[in-house]
C-alpha positions in Angstrom: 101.3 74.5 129.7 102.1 78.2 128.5 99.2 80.6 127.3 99.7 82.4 123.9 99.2 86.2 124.4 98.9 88.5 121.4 99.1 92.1 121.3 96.0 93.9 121.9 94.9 97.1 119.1 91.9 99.0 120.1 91.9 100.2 116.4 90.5 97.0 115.6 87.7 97.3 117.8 86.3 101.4 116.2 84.0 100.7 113.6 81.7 103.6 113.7 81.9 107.5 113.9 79.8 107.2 117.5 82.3 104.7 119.0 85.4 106.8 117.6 83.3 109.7 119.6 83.3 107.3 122.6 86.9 106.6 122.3 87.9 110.2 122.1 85.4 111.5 125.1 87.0 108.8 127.6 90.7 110.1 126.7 89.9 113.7 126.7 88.1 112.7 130.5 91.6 111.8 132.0 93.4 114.6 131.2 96.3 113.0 130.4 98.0 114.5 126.7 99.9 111.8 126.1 97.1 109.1 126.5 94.8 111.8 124.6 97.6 112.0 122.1 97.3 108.1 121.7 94.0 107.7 121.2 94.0 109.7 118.2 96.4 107.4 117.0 94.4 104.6 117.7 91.4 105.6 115.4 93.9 107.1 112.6 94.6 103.6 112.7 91.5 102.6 112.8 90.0 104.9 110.0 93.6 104.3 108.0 96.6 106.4 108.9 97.2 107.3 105.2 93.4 108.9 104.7 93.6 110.8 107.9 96.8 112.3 106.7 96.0 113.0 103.7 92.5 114.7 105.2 94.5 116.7 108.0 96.8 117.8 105.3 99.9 116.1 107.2 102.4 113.7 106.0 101.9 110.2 106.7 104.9 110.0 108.6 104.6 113.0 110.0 101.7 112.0 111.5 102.9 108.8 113.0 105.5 110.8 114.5 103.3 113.4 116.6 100.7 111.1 117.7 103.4 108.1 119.0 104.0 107.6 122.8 107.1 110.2 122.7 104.9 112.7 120.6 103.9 116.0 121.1 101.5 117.0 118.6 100.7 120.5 118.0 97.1 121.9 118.9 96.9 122.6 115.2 97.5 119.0 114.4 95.2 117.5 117.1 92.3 119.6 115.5 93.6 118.8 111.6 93.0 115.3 112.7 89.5 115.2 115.1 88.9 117.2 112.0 90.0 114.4 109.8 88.4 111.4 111.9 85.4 113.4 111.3 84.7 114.3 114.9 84.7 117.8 116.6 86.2 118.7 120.3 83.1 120.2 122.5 83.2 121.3 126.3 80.9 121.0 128.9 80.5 121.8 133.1 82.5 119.7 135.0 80.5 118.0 137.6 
């Protein structure tokens, strides 16, 4: 007997601005750009790639571009589209 697997999208799963918050806290926690990089593109996904686009004043494809695996978006862009996603970056002490 063989087990069906399907691909997993945490898009699919962001339905509210506090668990788009939640998301984007736990990626910004590891440190890691690239993994920061996709979560962004997780909930452009999840709050439509085209509105967050247009919102961040980016091309759609543009935007696909610099938040995918091999991206490297620009600081600019990353704040165009926390911007667009409706969130904001904040700091605070590390523990």
């Amino acid at each position: 007997m063989s087990i069906e697997t399907q691909p997993f999208d945490p898009a699919v799963y962001v339905e509210t601005p506090e668990a788009a918050a939640a998301y984007l806290d736990e990626a910004l926690a590891t440190g890691d750009a690239a993994f920061i990089a996709d979560a962004l593109g997780v909930l452009a996904r999840a709050k439509g790639m085209t509105e967050v686009a247009e919102a961040a004043g980016l091309g759609r494809q543009s935007l696909y571009k610099a938040l995918a695996a091999e991206g490297n978006p620009r600081f600019d862009t990353v704040l165009k589209v926390v911007s667009a996603l409706g969130l904001r970056l904040s700091t605070a002490p590390v523990k």
